[in-house]
C-alpha positions in Angstrom: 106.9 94.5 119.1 107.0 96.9 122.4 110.6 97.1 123.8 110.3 98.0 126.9 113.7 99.7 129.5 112.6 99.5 132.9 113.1 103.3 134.2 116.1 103.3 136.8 117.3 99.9 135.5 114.4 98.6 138.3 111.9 96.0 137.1 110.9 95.4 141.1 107.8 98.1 140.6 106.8 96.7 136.9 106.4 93.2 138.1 104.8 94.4 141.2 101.9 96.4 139.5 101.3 93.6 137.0 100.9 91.5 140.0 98.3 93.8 141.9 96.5 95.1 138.9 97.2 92.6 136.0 98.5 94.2 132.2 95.8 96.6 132.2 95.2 95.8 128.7 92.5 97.8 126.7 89.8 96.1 125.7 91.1 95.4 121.8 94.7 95.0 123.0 96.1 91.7 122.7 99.3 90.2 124.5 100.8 87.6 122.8 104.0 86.9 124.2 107.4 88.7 126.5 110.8 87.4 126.6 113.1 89.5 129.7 116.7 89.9 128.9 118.5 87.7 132.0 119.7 90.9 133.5 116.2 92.4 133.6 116.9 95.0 131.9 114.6 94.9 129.1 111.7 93.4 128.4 110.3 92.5 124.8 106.6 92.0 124.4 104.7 91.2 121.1 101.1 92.8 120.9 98.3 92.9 118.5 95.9 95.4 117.6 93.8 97.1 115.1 93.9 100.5 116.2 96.9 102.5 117.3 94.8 104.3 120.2 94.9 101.4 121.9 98.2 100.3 122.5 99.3 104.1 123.5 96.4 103.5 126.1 98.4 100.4 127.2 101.4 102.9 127.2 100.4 105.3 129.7 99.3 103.2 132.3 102.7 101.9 132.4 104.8 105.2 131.4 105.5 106.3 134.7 107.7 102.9 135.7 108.8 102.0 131.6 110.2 103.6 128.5 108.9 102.3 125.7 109.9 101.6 121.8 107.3 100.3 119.7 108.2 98.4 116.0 105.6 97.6 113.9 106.2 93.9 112.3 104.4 91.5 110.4 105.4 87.5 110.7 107.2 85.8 108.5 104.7 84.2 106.4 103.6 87.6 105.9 106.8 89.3 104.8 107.5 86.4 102.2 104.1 86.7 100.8 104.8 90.6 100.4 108.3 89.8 98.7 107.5 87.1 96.6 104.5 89.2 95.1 106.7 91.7 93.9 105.5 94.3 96.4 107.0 97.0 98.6 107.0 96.0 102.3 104.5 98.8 103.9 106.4 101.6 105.4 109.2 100.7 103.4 111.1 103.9 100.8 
């Protein structure tokens, strides 16, 4: 999950790139999904990929107008699977 502040509190020049130049997504990169908060403040976007490298490629084409927060998650399904085996949730203590 990519949480995403628009820098200045302005999502005009975000919108406006993505518009010109599309996500300028790395081959390997993945969108999934975004949800905006109503004020435009933020923007949440889930991503999927297998190698790191890529979404901090992602990253710096967009650094200059966004700060970003990334949160590695896993689904549900996946997280139930984990618990009900017994096992320690990766990155967990």
């Amino acid at each position: 999950m990519v949480v995403e502040r628009f820098r200045g509190g302005d999502a005009r020049p975000v919108y406006e790139r993505a518009r010109d130049r599309g996500r300028l997504l790395p081959d390997g990169l993945r969108y999934v999904d975004s949800w905006v908060e109503a004020n435009l403040g933020r923007c949440f976007q889930l991503m999927e990929c297998d190698d790191l490298t890529l979404l901090t490629e992602w990253i710096a084409q967009w650094t200059d107008l966004v700060e970003f927060e990334v949160i590695p998650v896993v689904t549900s399904s996946q997280a139930s699977a984990v618990v009900n085996a017994g096992q320690p949730m990766p990155g967990s203590a």
